[in-house]
VMD Tcl script that draws the C-alpha trace (Angstrom):
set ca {
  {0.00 0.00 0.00}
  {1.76 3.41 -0.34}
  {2.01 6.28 1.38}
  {-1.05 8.50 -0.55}
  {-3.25 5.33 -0.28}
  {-2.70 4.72 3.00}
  {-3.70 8.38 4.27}
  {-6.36 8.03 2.16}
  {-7.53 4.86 4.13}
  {-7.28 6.90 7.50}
  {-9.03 9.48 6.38}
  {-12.08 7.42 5.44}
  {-11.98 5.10 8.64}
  {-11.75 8.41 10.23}
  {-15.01 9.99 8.90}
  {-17.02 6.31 8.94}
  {-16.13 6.76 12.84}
  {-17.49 10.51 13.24}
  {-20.52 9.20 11.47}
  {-21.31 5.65 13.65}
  {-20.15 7.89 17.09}
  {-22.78 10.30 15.54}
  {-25.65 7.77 15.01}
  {-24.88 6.22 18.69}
  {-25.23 9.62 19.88}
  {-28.10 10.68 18.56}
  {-29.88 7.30 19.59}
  {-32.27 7.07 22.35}
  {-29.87 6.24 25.46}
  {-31.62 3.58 28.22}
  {-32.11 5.17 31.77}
  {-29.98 4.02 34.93}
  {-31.66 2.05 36.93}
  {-31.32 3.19 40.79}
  {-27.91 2.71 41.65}
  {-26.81 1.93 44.82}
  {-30.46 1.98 45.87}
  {-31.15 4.91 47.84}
  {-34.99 5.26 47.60}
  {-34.58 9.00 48.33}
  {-31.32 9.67 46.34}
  {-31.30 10.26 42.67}
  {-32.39 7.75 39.85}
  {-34.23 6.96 36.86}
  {-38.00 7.91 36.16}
  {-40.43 4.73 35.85}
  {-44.04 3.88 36.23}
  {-47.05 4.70 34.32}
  {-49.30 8.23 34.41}
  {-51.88 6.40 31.18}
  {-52.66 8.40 28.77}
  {-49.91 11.62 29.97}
  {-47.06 8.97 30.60}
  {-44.91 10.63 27.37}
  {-45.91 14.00 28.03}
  {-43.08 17.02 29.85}
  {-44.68 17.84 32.88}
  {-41.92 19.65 33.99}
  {-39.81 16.21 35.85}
  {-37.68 13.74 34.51}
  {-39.54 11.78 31.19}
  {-40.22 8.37 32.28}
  {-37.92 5.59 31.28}
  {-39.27 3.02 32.25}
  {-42.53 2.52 31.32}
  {-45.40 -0.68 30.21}
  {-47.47 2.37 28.91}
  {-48.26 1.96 25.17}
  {-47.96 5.11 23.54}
  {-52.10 6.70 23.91}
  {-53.74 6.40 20.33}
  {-55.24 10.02 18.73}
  {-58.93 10.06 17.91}
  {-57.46 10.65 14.29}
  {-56.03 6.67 14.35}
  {-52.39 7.88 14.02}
  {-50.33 6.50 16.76}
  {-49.72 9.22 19.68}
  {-46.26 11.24 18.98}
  {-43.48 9.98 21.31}
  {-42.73 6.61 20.88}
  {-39.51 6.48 20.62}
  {-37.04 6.64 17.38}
  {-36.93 3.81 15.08}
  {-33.75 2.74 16.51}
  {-35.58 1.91 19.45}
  {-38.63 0.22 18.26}
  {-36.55 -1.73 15.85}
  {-33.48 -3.23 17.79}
  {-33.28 -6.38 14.98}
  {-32.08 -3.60 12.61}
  {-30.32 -1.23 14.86}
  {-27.96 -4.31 14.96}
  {-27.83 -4.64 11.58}
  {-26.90 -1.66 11.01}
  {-24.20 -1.26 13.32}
  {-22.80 -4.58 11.70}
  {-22.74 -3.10 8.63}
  {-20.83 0.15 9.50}
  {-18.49 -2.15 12.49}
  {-17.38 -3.96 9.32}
  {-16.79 -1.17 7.25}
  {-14.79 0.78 9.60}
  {-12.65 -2.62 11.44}
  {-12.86 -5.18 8.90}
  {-10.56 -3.74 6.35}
  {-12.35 -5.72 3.74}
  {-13.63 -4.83 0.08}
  {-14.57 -1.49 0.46}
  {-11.31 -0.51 2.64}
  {-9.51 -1.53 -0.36}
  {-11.70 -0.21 -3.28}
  {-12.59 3.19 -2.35}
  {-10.52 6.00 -0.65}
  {-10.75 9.72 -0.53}
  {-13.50 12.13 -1.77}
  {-15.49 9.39 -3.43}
  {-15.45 7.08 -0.47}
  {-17.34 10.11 1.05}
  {-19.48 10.72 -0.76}
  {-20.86 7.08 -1.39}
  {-20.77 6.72 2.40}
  {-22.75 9.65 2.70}
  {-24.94 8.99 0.30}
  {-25.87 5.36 1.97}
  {-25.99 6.80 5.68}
  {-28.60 9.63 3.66}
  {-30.86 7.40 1.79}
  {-31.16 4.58 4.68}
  {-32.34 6.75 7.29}
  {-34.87 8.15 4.82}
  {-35.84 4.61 3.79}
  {-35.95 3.73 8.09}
  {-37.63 7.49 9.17}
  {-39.78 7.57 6.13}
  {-40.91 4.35 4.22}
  {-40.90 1.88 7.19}
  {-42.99 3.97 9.83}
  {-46.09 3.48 7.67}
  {-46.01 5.83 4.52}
  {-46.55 9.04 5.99}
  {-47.10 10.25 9.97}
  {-44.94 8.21 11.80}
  {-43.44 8.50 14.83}
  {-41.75 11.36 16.25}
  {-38.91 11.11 19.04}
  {-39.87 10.71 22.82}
  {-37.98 13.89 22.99}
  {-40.75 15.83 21.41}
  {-43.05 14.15 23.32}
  {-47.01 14.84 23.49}
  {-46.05 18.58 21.47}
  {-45.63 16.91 18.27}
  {-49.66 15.95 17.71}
  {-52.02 18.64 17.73}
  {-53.75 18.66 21.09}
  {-57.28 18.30 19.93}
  {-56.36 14.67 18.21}
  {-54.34 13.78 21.52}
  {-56.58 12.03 24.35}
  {-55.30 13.09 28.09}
  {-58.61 12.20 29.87}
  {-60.48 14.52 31.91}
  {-59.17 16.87 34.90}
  {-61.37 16.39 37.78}
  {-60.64 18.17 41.45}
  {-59.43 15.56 44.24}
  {-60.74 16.57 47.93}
  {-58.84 16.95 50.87}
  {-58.70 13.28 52.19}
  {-57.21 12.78 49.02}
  {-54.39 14.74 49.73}
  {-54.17 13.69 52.97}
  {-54.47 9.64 51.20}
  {-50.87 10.63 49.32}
  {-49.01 12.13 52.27}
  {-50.16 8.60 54.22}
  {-48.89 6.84 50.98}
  {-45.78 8.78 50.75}
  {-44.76 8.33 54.39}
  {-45.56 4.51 53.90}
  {-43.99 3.68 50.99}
  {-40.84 5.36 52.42}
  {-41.10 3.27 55.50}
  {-41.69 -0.10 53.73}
  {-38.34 0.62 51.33}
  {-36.51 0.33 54.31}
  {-37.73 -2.52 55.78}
  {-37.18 -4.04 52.06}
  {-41.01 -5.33 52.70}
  {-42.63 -5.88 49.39}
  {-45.31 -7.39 50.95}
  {-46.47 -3.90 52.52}
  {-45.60 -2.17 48.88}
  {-47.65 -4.71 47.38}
  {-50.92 -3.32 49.11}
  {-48.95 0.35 48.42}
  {-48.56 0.67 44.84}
  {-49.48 -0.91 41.23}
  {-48.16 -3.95 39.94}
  {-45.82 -2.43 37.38}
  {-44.18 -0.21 40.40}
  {-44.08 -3.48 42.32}
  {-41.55 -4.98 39.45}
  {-39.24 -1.86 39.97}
  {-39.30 -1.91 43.36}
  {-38.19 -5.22 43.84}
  {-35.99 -5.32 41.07}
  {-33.92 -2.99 43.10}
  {-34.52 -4.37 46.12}
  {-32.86 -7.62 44.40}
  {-29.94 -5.81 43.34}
  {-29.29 -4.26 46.58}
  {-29.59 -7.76 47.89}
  {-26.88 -9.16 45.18}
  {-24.22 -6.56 46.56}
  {-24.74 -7.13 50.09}
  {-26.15 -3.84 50.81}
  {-29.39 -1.98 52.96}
  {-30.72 1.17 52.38}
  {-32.42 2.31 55.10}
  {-34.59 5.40 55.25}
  {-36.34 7.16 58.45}
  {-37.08 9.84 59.99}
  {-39.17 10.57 57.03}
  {-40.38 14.29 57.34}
  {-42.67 15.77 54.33}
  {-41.78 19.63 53.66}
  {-43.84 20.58 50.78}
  {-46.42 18.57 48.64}
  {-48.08 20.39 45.74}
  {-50.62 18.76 43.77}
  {-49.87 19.63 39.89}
  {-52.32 17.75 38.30}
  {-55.63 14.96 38.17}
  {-57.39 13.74 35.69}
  {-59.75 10.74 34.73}
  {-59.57 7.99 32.38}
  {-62.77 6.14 32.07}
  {-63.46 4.63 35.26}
  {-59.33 5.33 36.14}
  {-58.53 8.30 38.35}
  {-54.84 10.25 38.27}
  {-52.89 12.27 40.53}
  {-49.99 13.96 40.05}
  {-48.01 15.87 43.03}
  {-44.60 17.55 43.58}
  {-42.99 16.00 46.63}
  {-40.07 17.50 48.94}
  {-39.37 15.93 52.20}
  {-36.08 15.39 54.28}
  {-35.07 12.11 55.62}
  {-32.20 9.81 57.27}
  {-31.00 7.98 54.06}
  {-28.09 5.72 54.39}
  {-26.84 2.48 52.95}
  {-25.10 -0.14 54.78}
  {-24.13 -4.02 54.16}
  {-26.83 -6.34 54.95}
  {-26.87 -8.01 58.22}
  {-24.36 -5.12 59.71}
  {-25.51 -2.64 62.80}
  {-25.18 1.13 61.72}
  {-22.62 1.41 64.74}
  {-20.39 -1.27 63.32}
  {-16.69 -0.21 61.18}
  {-17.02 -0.22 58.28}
  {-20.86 -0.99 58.27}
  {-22.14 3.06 56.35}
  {-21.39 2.10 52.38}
  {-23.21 5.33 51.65}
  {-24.97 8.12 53.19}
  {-25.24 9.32 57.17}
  {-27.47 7.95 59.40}
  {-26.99 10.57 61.50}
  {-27.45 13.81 59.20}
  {-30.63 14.03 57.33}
  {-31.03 14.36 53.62}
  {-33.30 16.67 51.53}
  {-35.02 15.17 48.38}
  {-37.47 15.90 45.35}
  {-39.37 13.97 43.36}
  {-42.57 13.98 41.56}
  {-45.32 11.04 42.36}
  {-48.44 10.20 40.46}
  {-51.19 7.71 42.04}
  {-53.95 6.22 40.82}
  {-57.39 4.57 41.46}
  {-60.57 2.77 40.17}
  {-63.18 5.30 41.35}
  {-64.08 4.73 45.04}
  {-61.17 3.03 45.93}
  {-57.62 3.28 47.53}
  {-55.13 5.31 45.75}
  {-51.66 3.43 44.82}
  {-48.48 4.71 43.82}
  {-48.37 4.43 40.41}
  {-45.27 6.63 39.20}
  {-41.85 8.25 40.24}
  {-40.18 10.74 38.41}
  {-37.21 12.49 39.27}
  {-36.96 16.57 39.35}
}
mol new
graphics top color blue
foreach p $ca { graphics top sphere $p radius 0.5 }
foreach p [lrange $ca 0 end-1] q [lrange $ca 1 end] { graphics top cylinder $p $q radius 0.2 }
display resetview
């Protein structure tokens, strides 16, 4: 190979690279799961709010959901499902195969083309395949937009959100009982008090986490649980479904130590103080069959 071909070679490797880091960037990234495990700390977003689970209400979008995007009285498929990246992994793959062996393989097309023309017939196949993916696969027309632009990119009027409706004061009073609950069942790691807390799909989380914790030998414990502020944002109705949506802020003790160990012990505090208190925020949505018990059925993070 000599000297001008071999530059030439770089150079191309060199752009196929700025393109793939390009299309990994701009793909949808999966949320963290809570780390560590502090119920109060930071974390990922996850439950379900039904028909406003894609839509910015000001907190963290949810990612984790089971919430099918909400169908438009139009037929179209609600805005904010995700990119086709996401909704089509199978390809994704293929796709990264395809530019992997491009850029690593050093095959037939690291030998044939070089230069300008490389470019341009790399460009020209990154152009016309995400116009084929965007454009011809989604269904001829519509689509879906990214989760990004969530529940702005249909026209409100096509988009259903339910119904607002006013809760009372013993609802209110129904979420601080839940929030101080749910708190005080995380730390006791008892999912059999969450169960009668929350929804099923919250239940999953929950004791997914409580499973990792578990795996690495570690507790979170939380007390002390003190509720500063609680603002109701928003409620709705869905069918025979009610919704709540409220902005949370309390303070706590929120520590982590390994499982089996007394606070006291060396060594026993992995993270966190059980002797200072921390402040957190988060926004919490519940929800009911009319005339019956509210349940936690969302966190998102502020």
């Amino acid at each position: 190979m000599t000297k001008r071909t071999f530059q030439g070679s770089k150079r191309w490797r060199l752009i196929v690279a700025l393109l793939f880091s390009l299309t990994l960037a701009l793909a949808p990234s999966l949320a963290e799961a809570r780390a560590g495990g502090s119920f109060g700390g930071g974390g990922s977003s996850f439950g379900s709010r039904g028909a406003r689970s894609f839509e910015n209400n000001g907190a963290s979008p949810l990612g984790q959901t089971m919430t099918s995007p909400s169908p438009s009285y139009g037929g179209n498929s609600f805005a904010g499902g995700g990119s086709f990246f996401s909704r089509h992994p199978f390809l994704t793959g293929i796709f990264g195969g395809f530019i992997g062996s491009m850029l690593f393989g050093g095959g037939f097309f690291g030998h044939m083309f070089g230069g300008f023309f490389s470019v341009l017939i790399i460009g020209l196949l990154i152009f016309f395949l995400f116009r084929l993916l965007s454009g011809g696969l989604a269904g001829g027309g519509g689509g879906f937009a990214p989760r990004s632009v969530g529940a702005a990119a249909a026209p409100a009027q096509q988009r259903f959100r339910g119904r607002d409706f006013t809760v009372g004061d013993a609802d209110l009073n129904a979420f601080q009982s839940l929030h101080a609950a749910i708190q005080e069942a995380w730390g006791r790691a008892d999912l059999a008090q969450m169960r009668q807390l929350m929804t099923p799909e919250m239940l999953t989380y929950f004791s997914q986490e409580l499973t990792k914790n578990s795996s690495q030998g570690v507790q979170n414990l939380v007390s002390n649980v003190s509720l500063v502020k609680a603002e109701l944002t928003e409620s709705w109705e869905e069918g025979d479904m009610q919704y709540a949506t409220a902005y949370m802020r309390w303070t706590a003790l929120d520590y982590t130590v390994r499982l089996g160990a007394a606070p006291s012990s060396p060594g026993a505090i992995v993270a966190g103080d059980p002797r200072v208190p921390t402040e957190a925020e988060e926004v919490w949505t519940f929800v009911r069959r009319r005339g019956g018990n509210w349940l936690l059925s969302a966190i998102q993070q502020v």
